[in-house]
C-alpha positions as CSV (number, residue, x, y, z in Angstrom):
1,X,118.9,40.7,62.4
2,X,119.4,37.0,61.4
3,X,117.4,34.5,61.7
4,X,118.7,32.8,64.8
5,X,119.1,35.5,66.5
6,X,116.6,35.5,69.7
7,X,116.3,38.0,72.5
8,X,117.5,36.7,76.7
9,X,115.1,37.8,79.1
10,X,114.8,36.5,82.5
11,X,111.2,36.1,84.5
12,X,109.0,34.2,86.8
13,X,107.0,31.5,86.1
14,X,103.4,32.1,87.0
15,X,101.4,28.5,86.0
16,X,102.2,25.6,84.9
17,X,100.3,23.7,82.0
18,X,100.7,20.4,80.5
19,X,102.7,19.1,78.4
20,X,106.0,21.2,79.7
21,X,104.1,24.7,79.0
22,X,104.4,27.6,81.6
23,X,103.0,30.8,82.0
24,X,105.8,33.4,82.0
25,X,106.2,37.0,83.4
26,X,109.1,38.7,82.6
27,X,110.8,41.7,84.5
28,X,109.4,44.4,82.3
29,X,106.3,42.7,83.0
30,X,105.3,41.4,79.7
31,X,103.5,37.8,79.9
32,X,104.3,34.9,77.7
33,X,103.6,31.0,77.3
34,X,106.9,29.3,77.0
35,X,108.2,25.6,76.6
36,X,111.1,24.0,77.8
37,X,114.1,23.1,75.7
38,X,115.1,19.8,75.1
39,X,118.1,19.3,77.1
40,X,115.9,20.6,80.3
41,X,113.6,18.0,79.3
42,X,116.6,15.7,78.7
43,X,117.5,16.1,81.9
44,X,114.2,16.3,83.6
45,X,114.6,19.8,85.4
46,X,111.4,20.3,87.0
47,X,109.8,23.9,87.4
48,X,106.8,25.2,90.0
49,X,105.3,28.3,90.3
50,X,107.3,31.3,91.3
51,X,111.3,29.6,89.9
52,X,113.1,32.8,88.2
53,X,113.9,31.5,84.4
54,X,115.7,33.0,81.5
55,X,113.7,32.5,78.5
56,X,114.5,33.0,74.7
57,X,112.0,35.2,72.7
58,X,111.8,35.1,69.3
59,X,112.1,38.7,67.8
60,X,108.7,37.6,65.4
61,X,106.7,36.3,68.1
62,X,106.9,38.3,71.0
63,X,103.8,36.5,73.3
64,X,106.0,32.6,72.9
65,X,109.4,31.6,74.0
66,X,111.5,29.0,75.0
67,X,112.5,28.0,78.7
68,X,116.8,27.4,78.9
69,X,117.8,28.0,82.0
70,X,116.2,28.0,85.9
71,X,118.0,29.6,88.3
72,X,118.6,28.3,91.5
């Protein structure tokens, strides 16, 4: 596996922190703190409580990941 290779998984966000930090559950019901990517930021998509996202995971850190896409 190379280094930029991350895993896609799609969940629900279940809180929302500061500092563009959520609380993530994904479908096979593993929970995870993600972030959101810059061009989300860029383009100031805003997320609440209970949006369906797909998140990139890191294969070395399993419990962090990154927010790139909210579904409408």
């Amino acid at each position: 596996m190379a280094a930029e290779d991350k895993i896609e998984m799609e969940g629900e966000v279940l809180e929302a922190f500061p500092s563009g930090m959520f609380s993530v559950v994904l479908d096979n019901g593993h929970e995870l703190i993600a972030y959101t990517a810059g061009k989300m930021r860029r383009h100031r998509i805003r997320m609440a409580p209970g949006d369906r996202v797909k998140v990139e995971v890191s294969a070395y850190d399993l419990n962090r990941g990154r927010i790139v896409y909210r579904h409408r």
